[in-house]
N, C-alpha and C positions, 0 to 999 in steps of 0.2 A: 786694874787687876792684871797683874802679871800674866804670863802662859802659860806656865805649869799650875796655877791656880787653876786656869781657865777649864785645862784638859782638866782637873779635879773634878772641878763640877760638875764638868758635862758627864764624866761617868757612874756619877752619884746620882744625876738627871738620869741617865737611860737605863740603872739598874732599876731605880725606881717606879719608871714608869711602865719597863718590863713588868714589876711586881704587879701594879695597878692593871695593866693587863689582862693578864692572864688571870687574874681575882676576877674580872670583870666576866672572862671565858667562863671560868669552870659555874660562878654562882649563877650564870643564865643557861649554862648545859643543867647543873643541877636542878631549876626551876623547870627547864623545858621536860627533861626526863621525870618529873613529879606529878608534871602535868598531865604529861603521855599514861602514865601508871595509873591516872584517878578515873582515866577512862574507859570504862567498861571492861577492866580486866579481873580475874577471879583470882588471881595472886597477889597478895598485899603487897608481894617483895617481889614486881618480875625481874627477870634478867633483863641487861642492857641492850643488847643483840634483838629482844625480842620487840623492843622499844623504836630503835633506832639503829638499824642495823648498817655494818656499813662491808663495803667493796676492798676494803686496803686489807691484804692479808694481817698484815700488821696489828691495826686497829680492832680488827675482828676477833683476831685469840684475845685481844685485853679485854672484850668488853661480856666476855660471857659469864658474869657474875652480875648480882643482885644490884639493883639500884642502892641499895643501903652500901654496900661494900664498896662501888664505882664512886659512891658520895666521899667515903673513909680514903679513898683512894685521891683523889682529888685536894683534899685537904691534905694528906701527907705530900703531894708535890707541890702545893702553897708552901706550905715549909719549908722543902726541900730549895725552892726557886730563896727563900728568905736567907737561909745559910750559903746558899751557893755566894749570894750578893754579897755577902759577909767577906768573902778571898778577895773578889773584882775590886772592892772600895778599899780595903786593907793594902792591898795590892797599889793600888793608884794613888791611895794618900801614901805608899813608900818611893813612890814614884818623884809624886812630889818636893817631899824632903829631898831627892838626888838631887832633882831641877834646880832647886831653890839654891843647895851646894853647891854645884855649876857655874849658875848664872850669877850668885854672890863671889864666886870665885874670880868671874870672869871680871867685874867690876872692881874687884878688889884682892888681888892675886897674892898681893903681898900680907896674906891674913894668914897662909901656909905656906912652909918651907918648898916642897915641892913644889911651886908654880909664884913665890915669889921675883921670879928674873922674869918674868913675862910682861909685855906689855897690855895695861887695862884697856877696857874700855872707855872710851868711845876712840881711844886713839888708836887700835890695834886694827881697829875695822880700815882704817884707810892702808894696810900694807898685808897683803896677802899671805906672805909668807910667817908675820908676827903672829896674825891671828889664828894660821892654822896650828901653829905650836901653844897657842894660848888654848883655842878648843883642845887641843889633845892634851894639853897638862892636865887641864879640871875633868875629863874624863877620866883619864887613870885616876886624879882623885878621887872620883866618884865610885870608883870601881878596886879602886888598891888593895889589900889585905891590911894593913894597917891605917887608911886615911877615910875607909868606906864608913859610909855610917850604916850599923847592926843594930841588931840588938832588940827591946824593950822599945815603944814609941817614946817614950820619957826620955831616956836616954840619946836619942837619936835627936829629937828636938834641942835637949839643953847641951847637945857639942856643938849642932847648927848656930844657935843661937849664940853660944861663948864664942867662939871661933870668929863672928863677928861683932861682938861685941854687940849684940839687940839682946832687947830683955825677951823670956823666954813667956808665952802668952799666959794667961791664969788657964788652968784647971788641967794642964795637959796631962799630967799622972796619970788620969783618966780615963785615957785611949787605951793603957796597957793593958785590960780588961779584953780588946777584942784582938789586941797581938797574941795570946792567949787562943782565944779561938781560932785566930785566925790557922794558928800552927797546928791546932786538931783536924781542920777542916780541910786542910793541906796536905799533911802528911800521915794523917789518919783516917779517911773517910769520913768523917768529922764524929767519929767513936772513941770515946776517953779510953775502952780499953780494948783498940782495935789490934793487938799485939799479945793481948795475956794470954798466956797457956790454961790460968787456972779459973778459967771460966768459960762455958760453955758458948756455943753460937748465940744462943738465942740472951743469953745475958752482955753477950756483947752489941750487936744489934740493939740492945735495948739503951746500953749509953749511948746513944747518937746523940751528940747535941742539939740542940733545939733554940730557936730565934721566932719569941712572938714578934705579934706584928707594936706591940709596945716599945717591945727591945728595937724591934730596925728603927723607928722612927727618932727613939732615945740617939742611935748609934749615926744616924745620919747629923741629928744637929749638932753632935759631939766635935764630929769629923769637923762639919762644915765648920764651926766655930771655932776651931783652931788651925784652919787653915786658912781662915777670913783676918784671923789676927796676925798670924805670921805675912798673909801675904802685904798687910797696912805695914808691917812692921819692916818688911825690905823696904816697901816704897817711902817709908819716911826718912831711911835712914842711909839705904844700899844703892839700892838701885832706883834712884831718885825721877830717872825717863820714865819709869814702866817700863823699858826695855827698847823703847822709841830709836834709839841708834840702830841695834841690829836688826827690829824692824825695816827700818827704812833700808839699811846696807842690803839684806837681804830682797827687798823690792826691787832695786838698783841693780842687783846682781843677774836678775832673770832678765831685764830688759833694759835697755839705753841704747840713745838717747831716751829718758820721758818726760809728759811734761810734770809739776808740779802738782797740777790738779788730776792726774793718774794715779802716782805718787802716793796722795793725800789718802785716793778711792781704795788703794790699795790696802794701806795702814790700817784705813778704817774698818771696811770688809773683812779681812783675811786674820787681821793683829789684832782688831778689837779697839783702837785706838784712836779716838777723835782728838785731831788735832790740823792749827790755821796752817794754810799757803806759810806763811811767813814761820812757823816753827819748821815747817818739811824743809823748805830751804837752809835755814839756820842750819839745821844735823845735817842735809848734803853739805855741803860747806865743811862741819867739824870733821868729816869723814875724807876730806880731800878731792869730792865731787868737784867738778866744775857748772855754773848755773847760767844759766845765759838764756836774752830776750831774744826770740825769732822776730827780726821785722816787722812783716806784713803780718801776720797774728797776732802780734805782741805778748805771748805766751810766754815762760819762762820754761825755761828745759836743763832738764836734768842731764850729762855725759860723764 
């Protein structure tokens, strides 16, 4: 699995389990305050404060309403936390797509005019000065006004994917559903008509969008599954290492001499990448390392 997959995931993991969370919080606050209420109190509906009162100024003006209302209260920020996660993962799968721009570019420069005179990888990594004009090409790509990818996720996928020549995965159209949202949630409060003159506060407030917990989990495997396709589809086709070169260059770079079996600890650790003594050496080598046995350890070292 590539890196920018990688980072994908993991913030689809921590939105997620943010969500689970705090579901976990409020329905055991909810339960505990139900509990407190059935005990010998003459108010069907006490106040919260009266229940479980607390010290944080803060905390204290919010909770002087009814158990019933502190419950309605609770669930609207179950929600609120479900749309918020909506911008984070939209957000990070467009992340994504730059990555994958980048890193396809990096491997394969001569896919676009702008950063065709650059040297690919794996050969760029052994000459300092090639490769910093090679990262700075495909940034500007990534970032140009006419080479950035915009837009619609459909759109944004099938230039990624022409541009390299990869088939573009099934169903991706799909996504365009929460770029959509994602631009309400953004740039509107996440209120469809959080700008109109000819409706009132409370009608506007009322369009807030809204994300059951149906919809995130629909929207998570959407995500995942078309970023699980794209990222098989560099590695079968683009970026054939995993990325295993600039890994390793990059291990290389903080520290030399090391030995092989560092090396190795490192890629694995850090890149996510298992791979033998005998591949780590092969890419030092491609990259212009020098390898060599110490003596008396007979260790192999990286310089």
């Amino acid at each position: 699995m590539l890196q920018a997959t990688r980072v994908f995931k993991f913030e689809v993991t921590r939105q997620n389990r943010m969500r689970w969370l705090n579901s976990y919080c409020f329905r055991r606050t909810s339960a505990i305050l139900a509990s407190l209420a059935s005990c010998g109190h003459s108010d069907d509906d006490p106040r919260v404060d009266a229940l479980w009162p607390s010290t944080d100024e803060g905390e204290a003006r919010s909770i002087t309403i009814p158990v019933s209302a502190f419950a309605a209260h609770l669930d609207d920020a179950q929600a609120t936390i479900r749309v918020n996660a909506v911008l984070h993962v939209c957000s990070a799968f467009e992340s994504l797509l730059d990555g994958l721009l980048m890193l396809g570019a990096m491997y394969s420069p001569a896919s676009f005019p702008t950063t065709r005179k650059q040297t690919a990888i794996p050969a760029a990594l052994g000459d300092p000065k090639k490769l910093t004009a090679l990262v700075g090409a495909c940034e500007q790509l990534a970032s140009g006004k006419t080479t950035r990818l915009k837009g619609a996720y459909s759109g944004r996928i099938q230039s990624l994917c022409t541009s390299f020549g990869l088939s573009a995965p099934k169903g991706y159209g799909g996504l365009d559903q929460y770029y959509t949202k994602r631009h309400v949630v953004a740039h509107d409060q996440s209120l469809s008509k959080a700008s109109s003159p000819l409706h009132s506060y409370q009608d506007i407030v009322a369009s807030q969008i809204l994300v059951s917990d149906v919809e995130w989990r629909a929207l998570m495997k959407d995500f995942l599954d078309i970023a699980r396709a794209l990222d098989r589809e560099f590695v079968s086709t683009l970026v054939t290492d995993s990325g295993l070169a600039i890994a390793v260059h990059q291990v290389l770079a903080a520290s030399t001499p090391i030995t092989i079996g560092k090396v190795r600890n490192a890629v694995s650790t850090q890149w996510g990448l298992e791979r033998s003594d005998k591949e780590i050496e092969s890419v030092a080598k491609s990259i212009g390392r020098t390898v060599s046995t110490e003596k008396k350890v007979f260790r192999r070292v990286v310089s």
